[in-house]
N, C-alpha and C positions, 0 to 999 in steps of 0.2 A: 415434529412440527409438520404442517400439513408444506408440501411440494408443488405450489400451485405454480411456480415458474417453471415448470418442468416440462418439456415439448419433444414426447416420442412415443412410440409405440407400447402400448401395455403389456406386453410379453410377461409372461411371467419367468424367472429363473433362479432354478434351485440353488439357495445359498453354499454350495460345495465347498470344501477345499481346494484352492486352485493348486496344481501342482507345478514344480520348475519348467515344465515341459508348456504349460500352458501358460504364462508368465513368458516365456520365450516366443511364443505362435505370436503374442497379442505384441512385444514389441515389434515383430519383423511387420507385420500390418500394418503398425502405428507408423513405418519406416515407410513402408512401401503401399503407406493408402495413396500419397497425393499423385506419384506413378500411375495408380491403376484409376483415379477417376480422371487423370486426361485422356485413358487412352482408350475409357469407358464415353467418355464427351464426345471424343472425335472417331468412335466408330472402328478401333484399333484392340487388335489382339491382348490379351493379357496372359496367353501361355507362352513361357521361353525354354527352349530345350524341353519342350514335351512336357513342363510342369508348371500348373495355373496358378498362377503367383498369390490367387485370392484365398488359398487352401494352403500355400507355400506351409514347410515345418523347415525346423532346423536342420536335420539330416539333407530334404530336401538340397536348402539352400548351399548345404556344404558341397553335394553332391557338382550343382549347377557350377558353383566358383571353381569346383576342379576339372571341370569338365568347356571351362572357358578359359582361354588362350589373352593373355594380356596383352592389348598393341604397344608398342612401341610411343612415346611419346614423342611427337615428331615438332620440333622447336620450329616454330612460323611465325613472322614479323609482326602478325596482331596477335601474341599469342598472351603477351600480359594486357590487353584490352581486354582480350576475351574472360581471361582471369577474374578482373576487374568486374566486368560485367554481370558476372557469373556470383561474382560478392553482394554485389549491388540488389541481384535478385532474390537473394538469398534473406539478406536484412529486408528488402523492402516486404517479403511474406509475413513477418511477424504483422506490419502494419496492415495485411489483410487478413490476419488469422479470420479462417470463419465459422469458431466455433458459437458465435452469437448465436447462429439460427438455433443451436441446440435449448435454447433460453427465451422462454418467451420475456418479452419487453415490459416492465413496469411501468404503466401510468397511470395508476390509482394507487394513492393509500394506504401501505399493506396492515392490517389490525394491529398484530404483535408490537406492529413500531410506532402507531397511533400510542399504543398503550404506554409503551416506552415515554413518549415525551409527555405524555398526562401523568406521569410517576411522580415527576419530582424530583427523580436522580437526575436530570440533564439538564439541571439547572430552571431557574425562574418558570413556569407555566403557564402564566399571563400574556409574555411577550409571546412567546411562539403560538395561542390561539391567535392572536390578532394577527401575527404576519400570515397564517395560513388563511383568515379571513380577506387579507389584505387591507389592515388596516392598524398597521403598524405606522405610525407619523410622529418622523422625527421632532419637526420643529412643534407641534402639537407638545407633544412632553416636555420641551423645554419651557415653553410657556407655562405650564400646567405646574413643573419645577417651582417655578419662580413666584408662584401664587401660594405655596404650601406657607404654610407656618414652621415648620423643620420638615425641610424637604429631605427625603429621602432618596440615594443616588446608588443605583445598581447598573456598573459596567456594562451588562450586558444587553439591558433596554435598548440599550443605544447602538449596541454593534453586532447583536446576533444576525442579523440581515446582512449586513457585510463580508461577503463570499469574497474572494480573489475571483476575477471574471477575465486576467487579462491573460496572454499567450507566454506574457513573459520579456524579459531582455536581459541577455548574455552579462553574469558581471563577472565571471571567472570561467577558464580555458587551462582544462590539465591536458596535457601527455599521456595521461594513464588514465583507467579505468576507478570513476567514486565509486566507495562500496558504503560510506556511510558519510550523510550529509544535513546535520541537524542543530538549530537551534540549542542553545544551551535553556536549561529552565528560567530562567528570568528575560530570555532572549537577548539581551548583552552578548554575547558571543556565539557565535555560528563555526562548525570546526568539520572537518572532513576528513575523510581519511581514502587513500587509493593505491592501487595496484605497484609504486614504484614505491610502496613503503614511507610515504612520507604525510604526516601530520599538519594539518595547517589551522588557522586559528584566525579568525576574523573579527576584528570591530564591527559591531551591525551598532551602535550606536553613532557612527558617521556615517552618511550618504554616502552611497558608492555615485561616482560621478561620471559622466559619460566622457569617451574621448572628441577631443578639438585637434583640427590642423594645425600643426607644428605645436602642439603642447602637450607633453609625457605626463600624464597620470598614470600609466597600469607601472603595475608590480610587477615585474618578472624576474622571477627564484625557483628554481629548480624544477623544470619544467611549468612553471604554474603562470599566467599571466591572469591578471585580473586588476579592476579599479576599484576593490574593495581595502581597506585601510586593515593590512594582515601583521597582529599581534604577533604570531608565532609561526615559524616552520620549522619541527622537527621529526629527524631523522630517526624511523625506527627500526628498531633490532630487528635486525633478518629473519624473517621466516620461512615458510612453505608458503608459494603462489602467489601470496598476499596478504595485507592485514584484510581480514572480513569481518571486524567490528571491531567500532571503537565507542565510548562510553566518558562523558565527562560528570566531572565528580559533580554532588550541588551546591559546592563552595567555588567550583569553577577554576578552582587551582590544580587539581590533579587531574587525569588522562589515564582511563585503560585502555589496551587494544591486544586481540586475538590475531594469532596469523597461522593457524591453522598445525598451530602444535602445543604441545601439554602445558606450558610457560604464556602466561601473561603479563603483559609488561606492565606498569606503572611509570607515570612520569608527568613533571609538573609545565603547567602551562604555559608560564611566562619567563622562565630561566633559555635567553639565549641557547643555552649546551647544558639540556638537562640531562639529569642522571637517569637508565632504566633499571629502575626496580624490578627484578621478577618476581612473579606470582606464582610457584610452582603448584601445579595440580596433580605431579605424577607420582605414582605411588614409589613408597619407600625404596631403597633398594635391596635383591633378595625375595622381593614381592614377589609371587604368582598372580598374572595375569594378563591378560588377552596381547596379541602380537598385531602391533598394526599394520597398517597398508605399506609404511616405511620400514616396517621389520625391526619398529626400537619396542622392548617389552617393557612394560610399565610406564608407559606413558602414552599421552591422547590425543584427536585432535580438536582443541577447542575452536567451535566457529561463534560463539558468542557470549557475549561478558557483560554487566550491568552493576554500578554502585549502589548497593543498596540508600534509602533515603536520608540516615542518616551519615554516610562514608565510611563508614569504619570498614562491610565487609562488600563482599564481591562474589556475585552467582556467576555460573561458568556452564557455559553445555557442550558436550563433543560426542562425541562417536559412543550415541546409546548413552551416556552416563551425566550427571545433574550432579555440579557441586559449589561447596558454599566453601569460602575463605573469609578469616578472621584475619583483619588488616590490625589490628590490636593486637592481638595475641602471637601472629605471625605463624599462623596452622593453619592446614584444609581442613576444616570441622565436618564436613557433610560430603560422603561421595555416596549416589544413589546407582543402580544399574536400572536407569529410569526405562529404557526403550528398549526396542529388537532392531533398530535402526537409527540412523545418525540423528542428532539433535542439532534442528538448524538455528533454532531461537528456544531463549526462556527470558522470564523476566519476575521481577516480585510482583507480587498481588494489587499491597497494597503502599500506601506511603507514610507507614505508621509503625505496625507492629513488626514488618519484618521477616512474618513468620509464615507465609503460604507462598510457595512459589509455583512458575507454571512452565509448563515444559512442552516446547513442540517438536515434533520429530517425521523423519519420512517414512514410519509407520501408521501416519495416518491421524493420530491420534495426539491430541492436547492431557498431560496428566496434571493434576494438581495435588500436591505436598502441603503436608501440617508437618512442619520441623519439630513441635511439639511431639509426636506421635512417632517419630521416625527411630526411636529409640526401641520400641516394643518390636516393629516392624517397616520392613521395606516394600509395603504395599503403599500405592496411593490413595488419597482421601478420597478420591475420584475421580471420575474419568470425562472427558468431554469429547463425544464421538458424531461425525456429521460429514467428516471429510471422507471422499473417498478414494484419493490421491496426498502424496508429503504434502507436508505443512510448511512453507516458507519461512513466513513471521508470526508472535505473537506480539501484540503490545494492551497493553492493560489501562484501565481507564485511572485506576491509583483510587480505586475506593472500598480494594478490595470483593466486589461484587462483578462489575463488566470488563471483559476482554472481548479483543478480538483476534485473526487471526484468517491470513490470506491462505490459501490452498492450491495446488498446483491442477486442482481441479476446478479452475478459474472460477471460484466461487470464495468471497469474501465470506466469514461466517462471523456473527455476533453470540456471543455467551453468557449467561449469568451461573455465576459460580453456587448457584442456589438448589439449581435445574441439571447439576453435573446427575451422571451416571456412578453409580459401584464399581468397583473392581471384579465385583464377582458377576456383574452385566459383560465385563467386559473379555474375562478368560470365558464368558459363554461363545462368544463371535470369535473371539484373539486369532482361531488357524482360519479363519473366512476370510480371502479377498474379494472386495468390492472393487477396485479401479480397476486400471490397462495396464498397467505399468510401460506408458510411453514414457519418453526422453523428453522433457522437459526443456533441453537445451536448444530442441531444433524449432521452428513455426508450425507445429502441426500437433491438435488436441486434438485425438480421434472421440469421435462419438462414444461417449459415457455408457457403463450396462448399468447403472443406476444412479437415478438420479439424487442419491445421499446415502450416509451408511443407513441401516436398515433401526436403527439406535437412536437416528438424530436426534439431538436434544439442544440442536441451537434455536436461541429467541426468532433471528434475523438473517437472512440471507440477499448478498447481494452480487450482484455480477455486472458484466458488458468489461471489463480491462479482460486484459491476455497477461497471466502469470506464467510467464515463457525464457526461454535464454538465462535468467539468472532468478534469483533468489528475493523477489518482491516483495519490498516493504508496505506496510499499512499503520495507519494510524488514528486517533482519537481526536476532535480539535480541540482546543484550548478552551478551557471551562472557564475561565474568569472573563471572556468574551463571547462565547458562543452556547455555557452549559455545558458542550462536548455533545451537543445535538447533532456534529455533521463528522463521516467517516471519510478518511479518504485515502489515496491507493495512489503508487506510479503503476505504469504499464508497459510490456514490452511492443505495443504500439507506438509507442511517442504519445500516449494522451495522461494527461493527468485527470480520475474520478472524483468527485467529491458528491457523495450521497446523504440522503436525510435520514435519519433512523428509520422512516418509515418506509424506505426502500426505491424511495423516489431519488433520480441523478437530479441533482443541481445545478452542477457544471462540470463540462468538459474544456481542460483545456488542453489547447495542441502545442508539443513541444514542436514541432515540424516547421511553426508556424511563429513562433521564439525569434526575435532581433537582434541583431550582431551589437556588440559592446560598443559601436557606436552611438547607440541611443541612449537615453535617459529613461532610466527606468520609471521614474514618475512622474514625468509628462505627459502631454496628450498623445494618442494610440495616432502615428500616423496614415495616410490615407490607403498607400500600399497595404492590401490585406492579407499577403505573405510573408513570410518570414527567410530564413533559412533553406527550405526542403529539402534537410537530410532526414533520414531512417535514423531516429534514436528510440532507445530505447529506457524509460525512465524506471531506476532503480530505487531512488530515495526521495520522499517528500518530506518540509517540515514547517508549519505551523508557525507563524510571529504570535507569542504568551499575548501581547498587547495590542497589536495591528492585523487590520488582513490585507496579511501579508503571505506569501509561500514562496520558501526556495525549492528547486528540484534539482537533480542530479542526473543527467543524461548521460547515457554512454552513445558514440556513435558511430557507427560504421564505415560511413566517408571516409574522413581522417582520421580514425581512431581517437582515443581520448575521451574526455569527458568535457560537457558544457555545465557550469550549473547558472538558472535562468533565477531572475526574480519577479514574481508574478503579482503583482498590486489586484485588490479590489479599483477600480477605477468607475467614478460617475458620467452620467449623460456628456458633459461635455468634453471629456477624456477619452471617449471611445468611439469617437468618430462620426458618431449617427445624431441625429437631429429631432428636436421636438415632435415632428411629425411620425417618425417613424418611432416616437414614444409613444404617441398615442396610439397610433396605430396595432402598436403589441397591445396595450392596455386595453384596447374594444377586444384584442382576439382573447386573450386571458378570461376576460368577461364572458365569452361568447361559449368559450371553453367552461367553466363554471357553471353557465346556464344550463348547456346540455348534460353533465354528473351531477347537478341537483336536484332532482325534481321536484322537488317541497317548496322547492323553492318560489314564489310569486314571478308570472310574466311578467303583470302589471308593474310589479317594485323593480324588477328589473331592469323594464323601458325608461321607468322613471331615474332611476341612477344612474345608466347611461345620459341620461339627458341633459341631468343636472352636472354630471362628470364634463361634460362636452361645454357647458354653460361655466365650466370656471376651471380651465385647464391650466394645469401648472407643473414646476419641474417637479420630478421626483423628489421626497425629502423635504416638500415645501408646505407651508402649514394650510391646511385646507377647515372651513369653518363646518360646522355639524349641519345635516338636512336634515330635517325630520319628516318625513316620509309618511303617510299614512297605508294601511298595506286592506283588502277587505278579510280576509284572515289574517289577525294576530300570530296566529299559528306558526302563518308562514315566513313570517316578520323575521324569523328568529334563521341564523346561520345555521344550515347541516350541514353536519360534517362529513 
């Protein structure tokens, strides 16, 4: 795909094999770039002990550390301020990553995603010409309903326009760190899961209610305070580090969750003190095979798990390996040696057959499996190559055709499983590194040496979040309200992304900027236009099936813990601002319009401004037809 975001030098460079040596140079850089451009800013040396840190090697560096004298840490009465402070700077860098500049900025259109929403797969094509027109009206269609002879009613006419616009407000406060925070499929239940191993389970079919002086509505159990009406909290089997994914069945009665060893657990939703089932993935015993990080042989670590559509079985991805469990039969049916590096997400294709699954891993590289075909061979059906740093998350559109799939090369990528690559495209490049191989974990994405693998074959690419600190989720929106027209992402900024397929942002919103459980979450936006102002960093977003609605999952650095916000679509009078300064957006949007259209008529233009100004009204409120006459017909007509 053409790389027209792409904002650096043309250099050209020889696809090599990078060796360990050179994989080691690029992370000590990556460590010691933001070092060397303060001290390049302020006009300050960058050699220490004789050797210029911009050239530094490993030997080098071993050299220097032996060759320095360690002081003493001398205890002084600000010395946990300092501590403090020193934390403080550290989180608040994510909120400045600046690897933007690397990217140049979207605002036009991009084709690939034009095409996209004129397909057909994103749902209805009717309503999204007209909102891109601006001429989507609500109360118009209702009218127009009501006159039909068998009116015909499609969910989405009504509600693809309805983004989540607001910043958010606090309805639950953990202890520990969320690692998965989502919607169940029907949105009836919202469930999380976090760092002290415990499962929780919410009614999202009752209002979470705000707090009142001297009147106790939150919940508080086991580290968790919130005023959401919480079904379930259960205790899960101990693992390594944490559960790092959990997964609800689509019956909504069962629960799986991974914690970062070869055993997945099982367990039912609404049983006070349920039973954990395990899921073993590990091989027989007697087996030969690979020794891991913990030194247990025959066994893995799983970081992510998924029900397949109908429940019965359960996909599994850990360290390099893709496997499928028979919940019926009570066997692992499918172990793949999918990757040459860990496998951070997989998920099914589609939400029918079953039988394609997708696999992402920190070699860069998404593979996709025909379970059919795995019998002949352990190759995959194909390969989907574009990233040039690990692959965080994949999530799947469930039509078997579109995934997507965040990258630590802060670049969201979109896929059709149509447009994948060979296997035998892919052992042509397999010893070529493309990335840096920075640390992911700290605030700083050094400058890319290119900008995509050399292979790419994704539809869409999208950017502006920081996939930084942890393992950032993305996602698909809700088809039965929006098509699945809009993408969206947490960030290790505190922002939450929501993009248009066609590469255009829609909204930003700011966790930073999120309000304490004292508010209502669906009331009017009060006047204060602050929030909070900590350093989070959002992990998980998820999608209301029926509302726009979005919860998020923030981790934070302040007080440690996690917030999760809920973030409403909210109208003109819920958000603070005033007719005037509605209209006032609506002349600049116009104005804006006028100058990307050319074809378009001055003359019709003045004239619709004029007539707009002649009969102003709120958003969403039913406006009667002009008819215009234009002196080219030609021009009469909307371009796109």
């Amino acid at each position: 795909m053409d790389n027209e975001d792409w904002e650096m030098e043309s250099e050209e460079q020889p696809a090599a094999q990078t060796s360990r040596a050179t994989r080691q140079m690029a992370t000590i850089q990556a460590i010691l770039a933001p070092f060397i451009r303060r001290q390049a800013a302020s006009g300050g040396s960058t050699v220490v002990g004789g050797i210029d840190l911009r050239g530094i090697t490993l030997d080098d560096l071993n050299r220097l550390l032996r060759a320095t004298e360690e002081p003493e840490a001398e205890a002084t009465e600000g010395g946990e301020e300092d501590e403090e402070d020193s934390e403080d700077e550290y989180y608040r860098a994510f909120r400045n990553t600046g690897h933007a500049a690397y990217f140049n900025k979207v605002t036009r259109p991009q084709e690939p995603g034009v095409r996209l929403i004129h397909s057909g797969d994103f749902g209805r094509v009717g309503p999204k010409i007209k909102s891109r027109r601006k001429d989507l009206n609500i109360a118009k269609q209702l009218r127009n309903r009501a006159s039909q002879a068998r009116p015909r009613f499609y969910k989405e006419d009504y509600t693809s326009d309805l983004v989540p616009n607001s910043n958010g407000t606090t309805v639950a406060e953990y202890d520990a760190n969320v690692y998965t925070a989502q919607y169940s499929t029907d949105s009836s239940f919202f469930y999380t899961c976090s760092q002290d191993f415990r499962l929780n389970i919410f009614d999202t079919s009752v209002p979470a209610l705000p707090r009142e002086p001297g009147v106790s509505r939150t919940h508080n159990h086991q580290n968790l305070k919130t005023n959401m009406k919480v079904i379930n909290s259960i205790r899960a089997y101990p693992g390594r580090w944490t559960i790092s994914d959990v997964n609800l069945s689509p019956d909504n009665e069962r629960m799986i969750y991974a914690s970062i060893s070869s055993t997945v657990y099982m367990t039912n939703t609404m049983d006070p003190a349920p039973a954990q089932i395990p899921i073993p993935f590990a091989d027989p015993a007697g087996t030969r095979s690979r020794r891991t990080f913990w030194g247990d042989e025959g066994s893995f670590r799983i970081y992510s798990c998924r029900f397949s559509a109908d429940g019965n079985e359960v996909i599994a991805g850990g360290n390099g390996q893709l496997f499928v469990y028979d919940l019926l039969a009570n066997r692992r049916t499918v172990k793949i040696e999918a990757h040459t590096d860990d496998v951070n997400s997989c998920t099914w294709a589609d939400t029918s057959s079953g039988n394609v699954l997708v696999s992402a891993s920190d070699d860069t590289f998404l593979k996709v499996w025909d379970r059919r075909s795995l019998g002949v061979s352990q190759k995959p059906s194909g390969v989907l190559m574009g990233h040039t740093e690990g692959i965080t998350y994949v999530s799947a559109k469930g039509d078997g055709r579109y995934v997507i799939s965040n990258g630590k090369d802060q670049k969201l990528r979109l896929w059709d499983l149509r447009k994948m690559r060979s296997n035998a495209d892919l052992e042509a490049v397999e010893d070529n590194y493309y990335g840096t191989n920075y640390d992911y974990r700290y605030p700083h994405y050094p400058k890319p040496r290119y900008p995509a693998h050399p292979k790419d074959c994704s539809v869409m690419t999208y950017h502006g979040h920081a996939v930084l600190r942890t393992l950032i989720r993305c996602h698909f929106s809700p088809a039965e309200t929006t098509g699945g027209q809009y993408i969206y992402s947490g960030s290790a900024d505190g922002k939450i992304h929501i993009w248009s397929l066609d590469g255009q942002v829609v909204q930003v919103l700011d966790r930073a900027k999120t309000f304490p459980m004292s508010f209502d979450p669906s009331a009017a936006e009060p006047e204060r236009a602050y929030g909070q102002e900590t350093n989070v960093c959002v992990r998980d977003v998820s999608w209301h099936s029926q509302e726009p609605v979005l919860m998020s999952a923030g981790w934070e650095s302040g007080r440690g813990g996690s917030r999760v916000a809920r973030h409403e679509w909210k109208g003109l009078s819920k958000m603070g601002g005033s007719i005037e300064d509605w209209i006032e957006k609506k002349h600049a949007e116009a104005q804006e319009q006028q100058s990307s259209s050319p074809r378009r008529s001055t003359r019709l233009h003045l004239q619709q401004l004029s007539a707009r100004g002649r009969r102003t009204t709120m958003p969403g409120a039913f406006e009667e037809e002009y008819e215009l006459e234009d002196e080219d017909d030609s021009d009469s007509e909307y371009s796109e």
